[in-house]
C-alpha positions as CSV (number, residue, x, y, z in Angstrom):
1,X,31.0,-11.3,-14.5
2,X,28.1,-12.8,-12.9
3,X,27.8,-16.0,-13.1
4,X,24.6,-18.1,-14.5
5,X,22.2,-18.6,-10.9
6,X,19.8,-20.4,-12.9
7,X,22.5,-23.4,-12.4
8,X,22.4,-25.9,-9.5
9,X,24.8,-25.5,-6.9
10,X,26.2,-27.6,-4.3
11,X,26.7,-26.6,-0.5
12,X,30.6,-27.1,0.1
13,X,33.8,-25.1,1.0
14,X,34.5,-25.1,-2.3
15,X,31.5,-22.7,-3.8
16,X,32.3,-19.2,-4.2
17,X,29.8,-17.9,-2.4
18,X,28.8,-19.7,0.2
19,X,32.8,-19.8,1.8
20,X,32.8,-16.5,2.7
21,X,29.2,-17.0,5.0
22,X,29.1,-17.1,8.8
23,X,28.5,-20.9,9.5
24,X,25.3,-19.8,11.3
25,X,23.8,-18.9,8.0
26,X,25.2,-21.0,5.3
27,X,23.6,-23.8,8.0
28,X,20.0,-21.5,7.6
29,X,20.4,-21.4,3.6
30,X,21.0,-24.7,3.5
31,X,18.1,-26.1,5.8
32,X,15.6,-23.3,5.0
33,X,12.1,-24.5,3.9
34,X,9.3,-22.1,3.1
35,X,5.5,-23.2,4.5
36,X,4.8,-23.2,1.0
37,X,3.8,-26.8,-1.0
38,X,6.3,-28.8,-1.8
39,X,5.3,-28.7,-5.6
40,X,6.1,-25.2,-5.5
41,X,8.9,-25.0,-3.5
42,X,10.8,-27.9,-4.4
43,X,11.3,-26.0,-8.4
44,X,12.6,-22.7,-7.4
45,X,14.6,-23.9,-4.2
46,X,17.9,-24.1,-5.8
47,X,17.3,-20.7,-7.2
48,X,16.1,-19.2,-4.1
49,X,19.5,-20.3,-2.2
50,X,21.8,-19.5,-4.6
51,X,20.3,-16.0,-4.7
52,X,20.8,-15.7,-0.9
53,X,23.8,-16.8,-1.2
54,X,25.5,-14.6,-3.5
55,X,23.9,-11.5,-1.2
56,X,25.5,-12.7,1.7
57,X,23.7,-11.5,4.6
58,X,25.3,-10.6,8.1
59,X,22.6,-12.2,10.1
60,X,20.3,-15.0,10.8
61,X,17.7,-12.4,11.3
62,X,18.3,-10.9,7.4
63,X,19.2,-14.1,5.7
64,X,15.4,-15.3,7.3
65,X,13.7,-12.5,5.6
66,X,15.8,-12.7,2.4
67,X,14.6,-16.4,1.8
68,X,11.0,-16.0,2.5
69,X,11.2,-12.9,0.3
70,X,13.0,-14.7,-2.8
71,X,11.0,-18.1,-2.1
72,X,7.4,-15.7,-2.3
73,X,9.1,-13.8,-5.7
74,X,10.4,-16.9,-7.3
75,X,7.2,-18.7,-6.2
76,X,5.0,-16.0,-7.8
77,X,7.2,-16.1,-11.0
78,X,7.2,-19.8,-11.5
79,X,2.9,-19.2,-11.3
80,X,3.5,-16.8,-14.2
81,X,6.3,-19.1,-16.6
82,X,8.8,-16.8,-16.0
83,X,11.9,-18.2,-16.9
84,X,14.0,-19.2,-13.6
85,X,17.3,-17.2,-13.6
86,X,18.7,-14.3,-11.1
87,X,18.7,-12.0,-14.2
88,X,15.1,-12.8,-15.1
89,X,13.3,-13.3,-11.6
90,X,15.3,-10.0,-10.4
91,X,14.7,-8.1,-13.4
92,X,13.1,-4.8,-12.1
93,X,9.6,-4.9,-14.1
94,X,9.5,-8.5,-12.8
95,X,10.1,-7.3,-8.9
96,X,7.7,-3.9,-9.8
97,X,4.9,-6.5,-10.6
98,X,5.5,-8.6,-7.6
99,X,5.5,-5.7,-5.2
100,X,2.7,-4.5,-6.8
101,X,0.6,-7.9,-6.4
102,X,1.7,-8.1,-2.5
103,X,1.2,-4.8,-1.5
104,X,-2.2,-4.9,-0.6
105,X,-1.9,-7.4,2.0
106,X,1.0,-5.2,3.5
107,X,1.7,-2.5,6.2
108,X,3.5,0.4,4.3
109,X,6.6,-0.5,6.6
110,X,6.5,-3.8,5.7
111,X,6.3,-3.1,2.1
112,X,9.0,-0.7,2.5
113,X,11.4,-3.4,3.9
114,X,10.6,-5.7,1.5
115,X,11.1,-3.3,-1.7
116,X,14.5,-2.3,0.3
117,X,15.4,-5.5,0.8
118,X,15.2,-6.6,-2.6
119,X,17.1,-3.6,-4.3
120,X,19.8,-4.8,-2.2
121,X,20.0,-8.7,-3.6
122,X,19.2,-7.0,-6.6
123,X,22.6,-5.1,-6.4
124,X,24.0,-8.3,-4.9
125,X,23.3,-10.7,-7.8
126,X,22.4,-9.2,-11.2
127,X,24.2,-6.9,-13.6
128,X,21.2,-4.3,-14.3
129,X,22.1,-2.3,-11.4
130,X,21.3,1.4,-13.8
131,X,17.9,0.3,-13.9
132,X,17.7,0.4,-9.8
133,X,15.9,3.5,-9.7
134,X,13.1,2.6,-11.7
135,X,11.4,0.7,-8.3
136,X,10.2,2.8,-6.5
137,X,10.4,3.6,-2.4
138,X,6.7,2.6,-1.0
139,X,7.0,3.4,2.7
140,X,5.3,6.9,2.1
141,X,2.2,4.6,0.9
142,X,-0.8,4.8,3.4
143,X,-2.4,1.3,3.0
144,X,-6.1,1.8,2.2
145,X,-8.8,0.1,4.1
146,X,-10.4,-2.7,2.0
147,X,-14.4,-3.2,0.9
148,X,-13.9,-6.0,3.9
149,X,-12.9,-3.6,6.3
150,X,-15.9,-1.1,6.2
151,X,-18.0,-2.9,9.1
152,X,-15.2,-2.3,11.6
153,X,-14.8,1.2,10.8
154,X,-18.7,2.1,11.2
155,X,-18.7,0.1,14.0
156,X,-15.8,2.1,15.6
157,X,-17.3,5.5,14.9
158,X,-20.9,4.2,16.5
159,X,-19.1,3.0,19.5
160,X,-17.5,6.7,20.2
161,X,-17.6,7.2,24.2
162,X,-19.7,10.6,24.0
163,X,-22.0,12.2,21.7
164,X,-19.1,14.4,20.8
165,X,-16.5,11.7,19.6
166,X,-19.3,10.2,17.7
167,X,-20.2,12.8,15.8
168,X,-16.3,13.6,14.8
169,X,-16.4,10.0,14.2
170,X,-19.0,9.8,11.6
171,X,-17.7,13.2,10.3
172,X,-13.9,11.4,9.5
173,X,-15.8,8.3,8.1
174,X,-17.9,10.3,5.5
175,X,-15.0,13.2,4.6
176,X,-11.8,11.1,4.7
177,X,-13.5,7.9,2.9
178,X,-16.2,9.5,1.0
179,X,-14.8,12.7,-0.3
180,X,-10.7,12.1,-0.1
181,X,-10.0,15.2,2.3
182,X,-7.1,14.9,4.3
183,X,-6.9,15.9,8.2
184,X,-6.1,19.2,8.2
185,X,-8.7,19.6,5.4
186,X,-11.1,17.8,7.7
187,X,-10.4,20.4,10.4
188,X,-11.4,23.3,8.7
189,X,-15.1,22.0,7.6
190,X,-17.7,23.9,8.6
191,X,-21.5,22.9,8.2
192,X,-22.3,25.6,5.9
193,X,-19.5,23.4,3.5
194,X,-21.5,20.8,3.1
195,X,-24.5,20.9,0.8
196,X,-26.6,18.7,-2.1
197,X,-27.3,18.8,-5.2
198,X,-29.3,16.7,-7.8
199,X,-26.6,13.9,-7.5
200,X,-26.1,13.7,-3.5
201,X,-23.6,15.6,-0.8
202,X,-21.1,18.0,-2.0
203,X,-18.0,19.4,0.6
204,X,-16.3,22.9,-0.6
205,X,-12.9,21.5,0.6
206,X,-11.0,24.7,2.5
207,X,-7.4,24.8,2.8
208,X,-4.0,25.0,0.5
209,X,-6.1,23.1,-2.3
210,X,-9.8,24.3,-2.4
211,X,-12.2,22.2,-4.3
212,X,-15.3,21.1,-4.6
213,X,-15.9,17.3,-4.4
214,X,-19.0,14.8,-4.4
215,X,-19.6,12.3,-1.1
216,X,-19.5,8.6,-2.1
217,X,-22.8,7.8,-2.0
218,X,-21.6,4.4,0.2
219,X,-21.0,6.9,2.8
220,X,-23.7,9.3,2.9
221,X,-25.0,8.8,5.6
222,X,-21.9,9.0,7.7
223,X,-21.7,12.7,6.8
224,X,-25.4,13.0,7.6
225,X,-24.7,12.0,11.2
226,X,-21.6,14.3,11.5
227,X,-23.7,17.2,10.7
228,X,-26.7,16.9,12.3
229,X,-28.0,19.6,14.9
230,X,-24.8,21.5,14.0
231,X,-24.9,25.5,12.7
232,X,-24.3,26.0,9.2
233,X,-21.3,28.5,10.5
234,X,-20.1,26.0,12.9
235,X,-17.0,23.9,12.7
236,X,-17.7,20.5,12.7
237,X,-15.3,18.1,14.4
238,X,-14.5,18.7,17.7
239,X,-16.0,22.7,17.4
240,X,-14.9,23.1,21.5
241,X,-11.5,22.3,20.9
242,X,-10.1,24.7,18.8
243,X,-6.7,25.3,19.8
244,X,-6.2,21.0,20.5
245,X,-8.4,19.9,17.3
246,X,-5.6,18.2,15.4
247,X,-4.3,16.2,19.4
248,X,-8.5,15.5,19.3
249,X,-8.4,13.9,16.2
250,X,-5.1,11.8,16.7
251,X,-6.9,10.9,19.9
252,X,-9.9,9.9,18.3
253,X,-7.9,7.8,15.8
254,X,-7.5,4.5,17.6
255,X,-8.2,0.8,17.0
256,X,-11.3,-1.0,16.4
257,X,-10.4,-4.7,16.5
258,X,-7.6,-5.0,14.2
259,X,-8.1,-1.7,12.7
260,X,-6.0,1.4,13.8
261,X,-8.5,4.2,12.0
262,X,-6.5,7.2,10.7
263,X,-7.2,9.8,7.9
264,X,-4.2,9.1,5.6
265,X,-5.8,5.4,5.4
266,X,-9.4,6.2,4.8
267,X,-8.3,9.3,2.0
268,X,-6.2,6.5,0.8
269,X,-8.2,4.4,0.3
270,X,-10.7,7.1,-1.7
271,X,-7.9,7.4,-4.0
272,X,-7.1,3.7,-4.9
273,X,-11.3,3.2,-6.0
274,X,-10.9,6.2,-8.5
275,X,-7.4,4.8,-10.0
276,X,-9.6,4.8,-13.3
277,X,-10.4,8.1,-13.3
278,X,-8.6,10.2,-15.8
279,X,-5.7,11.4,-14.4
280,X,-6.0,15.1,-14.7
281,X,-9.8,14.4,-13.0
282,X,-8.0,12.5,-10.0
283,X,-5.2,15.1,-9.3
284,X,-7.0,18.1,-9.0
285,X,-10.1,15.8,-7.1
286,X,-7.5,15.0,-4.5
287,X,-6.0,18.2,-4.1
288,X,-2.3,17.1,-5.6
289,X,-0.3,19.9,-7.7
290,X,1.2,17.5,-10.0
291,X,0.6,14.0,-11.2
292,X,3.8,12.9,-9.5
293,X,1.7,12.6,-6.2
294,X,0.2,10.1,-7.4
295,X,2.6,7.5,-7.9
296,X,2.8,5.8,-5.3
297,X,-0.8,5.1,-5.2
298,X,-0.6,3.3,-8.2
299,X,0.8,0.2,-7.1
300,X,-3.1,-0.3,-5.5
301,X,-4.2,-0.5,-9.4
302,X,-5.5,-4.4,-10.6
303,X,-3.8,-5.6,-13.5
304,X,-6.0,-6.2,-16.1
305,X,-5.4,-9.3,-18.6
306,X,-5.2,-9.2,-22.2
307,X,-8.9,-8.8,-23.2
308,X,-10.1,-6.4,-20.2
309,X,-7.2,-4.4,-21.7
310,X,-8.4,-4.4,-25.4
311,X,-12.1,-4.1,-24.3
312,X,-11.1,-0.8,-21.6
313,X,-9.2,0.5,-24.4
314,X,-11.8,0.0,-27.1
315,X,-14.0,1.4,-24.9
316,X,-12.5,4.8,-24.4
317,X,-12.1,5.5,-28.5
């Protein structure tokens, strides 16, 4: 039976849990402190150590990442009244919703440790270990680029070395961002694919899942500089390359500042901005078979609160 971790507990030989840890890490549990406030920290720490505890970790290394982990979780919780308990703070809607709001300022591999990570205390120290399956993996997730990232990705197709690059450049930017394709979808565009219409830029998307979708206006003119000068029967990244296009493209992909630019980021992030679309719109506009592909993407949606619920749903009768 598990025991009640919402209880404070004292650091001696005597408590279950913390006799059967390595010296080294009941002495790291015990003098761990968070750069958090005080005012948040000083609620939740008890919790937060007991938690850590009862997992047990073999390492300094793990129990370092277990307690910031908990302390951000219980933190987070605290913000949002949630009752202060391993059964409540580990309950899996509870860890779904706090994955969800950290993702975005993650790497998919650090997101993917963290969610593992937490299964595992979550195994370790509640008793609701049939609903485990219900969080799901993330480390498939390609972390979109945000609305603040945008300059340094213009800037690092403009900055290309030769008129080629460039042009590839600008072509990834204004495909990959503004129309979703994915790299080997990218790699079969011809000029003659993309045309306008009354509303803008249109790309017939070749490949496994053909398609026709609109350019984001935002970035229009990207495309416009990938095609220009090029025949409409042409292919347009890298047309000289043809047997190395896909090694051209990882070649081009490369960091600008902070930024490593890749297609799975920049169709990733065309995906997160049309989260409200409906969702049969969205899965055959992304090329997905089934509905299913899109899960993952989902934990990029915003919550909304109470009344831009009611108003979103009011609006859609």
């Amino acid at each position: 039976m598990t025991p009640d971790i919402g209880v404070s507990v004292h650091y001696n030989e005597h408590n279950h849990y913390t006799s059967r840890l390595l010296p080294e890490v009941r002495m790291v549990i015990e003098r761990y402190t968070p750069q958090l406030a005080h005012a948040e920290w000083l609620p939740v720490a008890e919790l937060v150590r007991e938690i850590v505890a009862q997992y047990a970790p073999g390492s300094v290394g793990v129990t370092k990442h277990t307690l910031g982990l908990l302390a951000r979780l219980c933190v987070w919780g605290d913000r949002r009244s949630i009752p202060m308990g391993a059964e409540t703070i580990l309950d899996p809607d509870v860890v779904e919703r706090f994955l969800h709001d950290e993702r975005m300022s993650k790497t998919p591999a650090v997101a993917s440790r963290d969610t593992s990570r937490l299964l595992k205390v979550m195994v370790a120290s509640t008793s609701a270990q049939s609903t485990f399956s219900s969080i799901p993996r993330v480390g498939t997730f390609p972390l979109p680029y945000t609305l603040g990232d945008e300059p340094e990705l213009l800037s690092w197709a403009a900055q290309q070395k030769t008129p080629e690059r460039r042009q590839a450049a600008h072509a990834m930017l204004g495909l990959c961002r503004g129309a979703g394709l994915r790299k080997d979808e990218l790699l079969e565009v011809v000029a003659g694919d993309v045309t306008r219409d009354s509303g803008g830029i249109v790309i017939a998307v070749r490949g496994k899942f053909p398609r026709v979708v609109p350019v984001d206006a935002i970035w229009a003119d990207e495309v416009e500089r990938g095609i220009v000068d090029v025949p409409r029967e042409r292919i347009l990244v890298f047309p000289n390359r043809y047997k190395s296009r896909p090694e051209a493209i990882h070649g081009l992909s490369g960091r600008r500042g902070r930024l490593q630019v890749v297609c799975t980021r920049l169709r990733s992030a065309w995906i997160c901005d049309r989260l409200h679309l409906p969702l049969a719109t969205l899965v055959q506009g992304a090329g997905f078979s089934s509905p299913k592909a899109l899960d993952p993407y989902f934990y990029a949606m915003k919550t909304l609160d109470e009344s831009q619920l009611v108003e979103a749903l009011r609006a859609d009768q």
